[in-house]
C-alpha positions as CSV (number, residue, x, y, z in Angstrom):
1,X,0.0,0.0,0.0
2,X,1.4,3.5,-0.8
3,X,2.2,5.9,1.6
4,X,-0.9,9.0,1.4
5,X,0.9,12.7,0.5
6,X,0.4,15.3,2.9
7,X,-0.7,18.6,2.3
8,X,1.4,21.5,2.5
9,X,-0.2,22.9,5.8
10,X,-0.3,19.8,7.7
11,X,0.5,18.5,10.8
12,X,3.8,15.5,9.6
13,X,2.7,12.2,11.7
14,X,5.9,10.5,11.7
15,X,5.5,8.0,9.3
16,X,4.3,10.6,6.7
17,X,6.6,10.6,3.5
18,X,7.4,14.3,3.9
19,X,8.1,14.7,7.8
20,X,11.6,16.0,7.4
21,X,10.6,18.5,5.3
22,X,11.2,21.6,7.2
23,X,8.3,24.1,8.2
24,X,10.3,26.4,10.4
25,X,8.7,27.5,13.8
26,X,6.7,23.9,13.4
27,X,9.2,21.6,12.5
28,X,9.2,19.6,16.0
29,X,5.5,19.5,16.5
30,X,3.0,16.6,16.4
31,X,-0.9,16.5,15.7
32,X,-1.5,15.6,19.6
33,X,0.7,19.3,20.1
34,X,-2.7,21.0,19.1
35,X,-4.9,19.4,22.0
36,X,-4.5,20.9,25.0
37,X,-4.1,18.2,27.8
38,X,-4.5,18.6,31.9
39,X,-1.5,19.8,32.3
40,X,-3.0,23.3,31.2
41,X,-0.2,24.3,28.9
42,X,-0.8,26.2,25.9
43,X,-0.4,25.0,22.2
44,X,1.3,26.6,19.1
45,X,-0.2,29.5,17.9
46,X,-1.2,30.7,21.2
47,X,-1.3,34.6,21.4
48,X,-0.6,36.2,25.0
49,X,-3.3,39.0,26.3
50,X,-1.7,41.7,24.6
51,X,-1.5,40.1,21.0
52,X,-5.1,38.9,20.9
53,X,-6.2,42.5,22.1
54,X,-4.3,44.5,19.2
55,X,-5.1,41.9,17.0
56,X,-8.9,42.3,17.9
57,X,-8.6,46.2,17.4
58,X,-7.6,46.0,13.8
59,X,-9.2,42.3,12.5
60,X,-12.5,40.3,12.4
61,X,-10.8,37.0,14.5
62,X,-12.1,33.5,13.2
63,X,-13.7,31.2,15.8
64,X,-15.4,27.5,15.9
65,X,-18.7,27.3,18.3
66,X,-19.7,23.7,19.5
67,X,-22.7,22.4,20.4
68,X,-22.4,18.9,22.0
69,X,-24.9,16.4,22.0
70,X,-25.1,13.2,23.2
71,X,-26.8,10.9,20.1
72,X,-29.2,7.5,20.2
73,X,-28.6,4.5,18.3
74,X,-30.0,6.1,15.5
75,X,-28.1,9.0,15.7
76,X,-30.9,11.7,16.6
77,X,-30.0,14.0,19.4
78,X,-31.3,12.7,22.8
79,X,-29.4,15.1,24.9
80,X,-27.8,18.7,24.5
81,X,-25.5,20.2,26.2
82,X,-24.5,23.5,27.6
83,X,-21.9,24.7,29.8
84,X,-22.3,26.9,32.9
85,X,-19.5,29.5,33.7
86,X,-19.4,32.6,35.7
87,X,-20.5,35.6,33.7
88,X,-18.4,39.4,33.3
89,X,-21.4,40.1,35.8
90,X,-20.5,37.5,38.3
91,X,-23.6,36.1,37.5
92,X,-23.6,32.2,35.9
93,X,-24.4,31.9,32.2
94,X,-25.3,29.1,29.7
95,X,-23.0,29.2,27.2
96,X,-21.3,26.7,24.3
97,X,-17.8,25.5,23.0
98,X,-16.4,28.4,21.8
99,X,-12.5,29.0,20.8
100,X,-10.3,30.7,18.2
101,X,-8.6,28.9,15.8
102,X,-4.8,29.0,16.2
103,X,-2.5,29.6,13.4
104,X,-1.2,26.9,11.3
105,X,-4.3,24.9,13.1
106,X,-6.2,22.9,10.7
107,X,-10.6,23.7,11.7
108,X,-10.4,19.4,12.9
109,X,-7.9,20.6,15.6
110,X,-9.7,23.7,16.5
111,X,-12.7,22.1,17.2
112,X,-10.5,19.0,18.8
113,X,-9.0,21.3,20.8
114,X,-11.9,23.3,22.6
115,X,-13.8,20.6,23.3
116,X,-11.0,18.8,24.9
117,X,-10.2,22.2,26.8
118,X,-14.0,22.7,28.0
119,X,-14.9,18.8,28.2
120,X,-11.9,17.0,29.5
121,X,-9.7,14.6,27.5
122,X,-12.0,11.8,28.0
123,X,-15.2,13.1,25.8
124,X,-14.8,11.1,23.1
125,X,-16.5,13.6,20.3
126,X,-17.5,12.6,17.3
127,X,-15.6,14.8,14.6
128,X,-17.9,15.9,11.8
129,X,-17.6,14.2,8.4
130,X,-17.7,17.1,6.7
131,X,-16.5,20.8,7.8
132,X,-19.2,22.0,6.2
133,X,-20.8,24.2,9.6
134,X,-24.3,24.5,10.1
135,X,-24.0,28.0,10.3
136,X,-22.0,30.9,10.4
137,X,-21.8,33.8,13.0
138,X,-20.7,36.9,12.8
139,X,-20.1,38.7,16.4
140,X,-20.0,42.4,16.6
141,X,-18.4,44.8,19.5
142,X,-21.4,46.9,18.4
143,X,-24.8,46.1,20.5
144,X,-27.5,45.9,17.3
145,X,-25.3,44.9,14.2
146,X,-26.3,41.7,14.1
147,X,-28.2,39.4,17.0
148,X,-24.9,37.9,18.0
149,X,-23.1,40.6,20.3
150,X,-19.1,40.3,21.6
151,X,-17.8,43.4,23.3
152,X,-14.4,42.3,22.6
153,X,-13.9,41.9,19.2
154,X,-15.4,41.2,15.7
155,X,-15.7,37.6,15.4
156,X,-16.4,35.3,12.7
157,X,-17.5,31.7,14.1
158,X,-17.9,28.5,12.2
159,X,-20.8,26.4,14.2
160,X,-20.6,22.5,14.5
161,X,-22.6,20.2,16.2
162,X,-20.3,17.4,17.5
163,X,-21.6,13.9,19.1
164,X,-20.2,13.5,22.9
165,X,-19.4,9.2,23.2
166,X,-16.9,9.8,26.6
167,X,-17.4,10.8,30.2
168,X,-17.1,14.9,30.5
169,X,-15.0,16.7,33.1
170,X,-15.3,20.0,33.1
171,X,-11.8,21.9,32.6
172,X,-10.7,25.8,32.2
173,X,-13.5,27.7,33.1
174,X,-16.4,25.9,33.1
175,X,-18.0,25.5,35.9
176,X,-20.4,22.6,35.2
177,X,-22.0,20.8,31.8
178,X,-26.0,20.3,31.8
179,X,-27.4,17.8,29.2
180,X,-31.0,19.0,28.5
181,X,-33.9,17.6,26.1
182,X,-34.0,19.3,22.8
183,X,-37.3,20.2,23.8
184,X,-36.2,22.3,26.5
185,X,-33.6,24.1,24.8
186,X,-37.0,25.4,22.8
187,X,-38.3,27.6,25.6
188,X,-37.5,31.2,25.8
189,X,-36.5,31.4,29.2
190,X,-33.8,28.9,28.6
191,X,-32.8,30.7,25.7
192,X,-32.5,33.6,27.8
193,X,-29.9,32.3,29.9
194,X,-27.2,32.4,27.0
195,X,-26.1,36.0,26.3
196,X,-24.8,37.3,23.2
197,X,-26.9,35.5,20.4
198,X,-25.2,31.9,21.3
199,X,-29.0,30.9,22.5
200,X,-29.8,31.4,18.5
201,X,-26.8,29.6,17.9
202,X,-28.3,26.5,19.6
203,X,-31.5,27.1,18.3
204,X,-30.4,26.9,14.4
205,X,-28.5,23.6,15.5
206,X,-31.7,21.7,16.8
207,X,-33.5,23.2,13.5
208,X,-30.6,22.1,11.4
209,X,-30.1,18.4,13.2
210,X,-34.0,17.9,12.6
C-alpha cells in the first residue's frame, strides 16, 4: 500500500513521507501538540493577552462554536448540552464551545481542541464528516449589528454540532456541563440564559439536526 501525500499545511505524523521536510517555527510539532491536555499548557499558535487585544482592534478574528450532544442508536440528538460559567457580571451563564482557531491549526484541531479544553480529555466527540458548519456567526463589539453581540472583538465563528461518546470533566472555566432535552432548549427562558446571540446559535442547531 502506498504511503498517502500530505498537504502543504499539515500537521507531519511521523511516518508521513514528507516529515523531514522543514516548516520552520513547526518543525518539532505533532498532531496531539494541538490538544490541549491537563496539564493546562498552551499549544502553538497561542497569542498572550496583549496580542489577541491588538489583533482584535484592527481584524475580524475566526472562531469555531460547539454544540455537543449526546446521540441515540439512530443518531438523533437525545441530549444537549450546555456549559455553565461565571459571567463578566459574576452572574452564571449558559454558554457553548467556543474557541479561536490558532494559526497553522487545521478547523479538525480547533474544534479538537476546545472541546477537549471545555470537556476533559475523556469526551470522546465525534468529529464531523464534513467541515461544512451548520452555520455561520458573525459577532460584533457593536450592540445591534447583528443578533450575535461580543464586546471584545469582531468575530467570525464556524458552528458545529459534535456527538459527545466519553465521560465529560469540566476543565478551564467551566463550571459545570448540563445535558437537557432538545425540547427544553426550545423555551425562551432557557434561551434567555445564554447572552450574546449563542441561545440562537443552539436554536439553528436543533433546526438544522432535525
Amino acid at each position: 500500500m502506498g504511503i498517502m501525500p500530505v498537504l502543504n499545511d499539515e500537521v507531519p505524523d511521523e511516518g508521513d513521507y514528507d516529515a523531514s521536510r522543514r516548516r520552520g517555527e513547526f518543525d518539532n510539532i505533532t498532531p496531539d501538540d494541538f490538544i490541549r491536555g491537563s496539564d493546562g499548557g498552551n499549544p502553538p499558535g497561542w497569542l498572550d493577552s496583549s496580542e489577541i487585544d491588538d489583533l482584535r482592534r484592527k481584524m475580524p478574528i475566526v472562531y469555531v462554536e460547539v454544540v455537543p450532544v449526546r446521540a441515540d442508536d439512530f443518531g438523533r440528538i437525545s441530549k444537549v448540552g450546555t456549559l455553565l460559567h461565571v459571567g463578566p457580571d459574576g452572574m452564571i451563564e449558559r454558554t457553548l464551545i467556543c474557541g479561536r482557531v490558532l494559526f497553522h491549526e487545521s478547523l479538525r484541531e480547533a474544534v479538537a481542541r476546545n472541546i477537549s479544553k471545555d470537556l476533559g480529555d475523556i469526551a470522546l466527540p465525534l468529529l464531523p464528516v464534513s467541515l461544512q458548519p451548520f452555520t455561520v456567526a458573525e459577532f460584533f463589539p457593536t450592540p445591534g449589528v447583528s443578533e450575535f453581540y461580543d464586546p471584545r472583538q469582531h468575530a467570525v465563528t464556524l458552528c458545529y454540532v459534535v456527538p459527545i461518546a466519553g465521560d465529560c470533566k469540566p476543565q478551564d472555566e467551566t463550571l459545570d456541563v448540563e445535558w437537557v432535552d432538545p425540547v427544553e432548549v426550545r423555551r425562551p427562558d432557557f434561551m434567555a440564559q445564554m447572552a450574546g446571540g449563542h441561545g440562537e446559535i443552539l436554536r439553528r442547531a436543533i433546526g438544522w439536526a432535525g
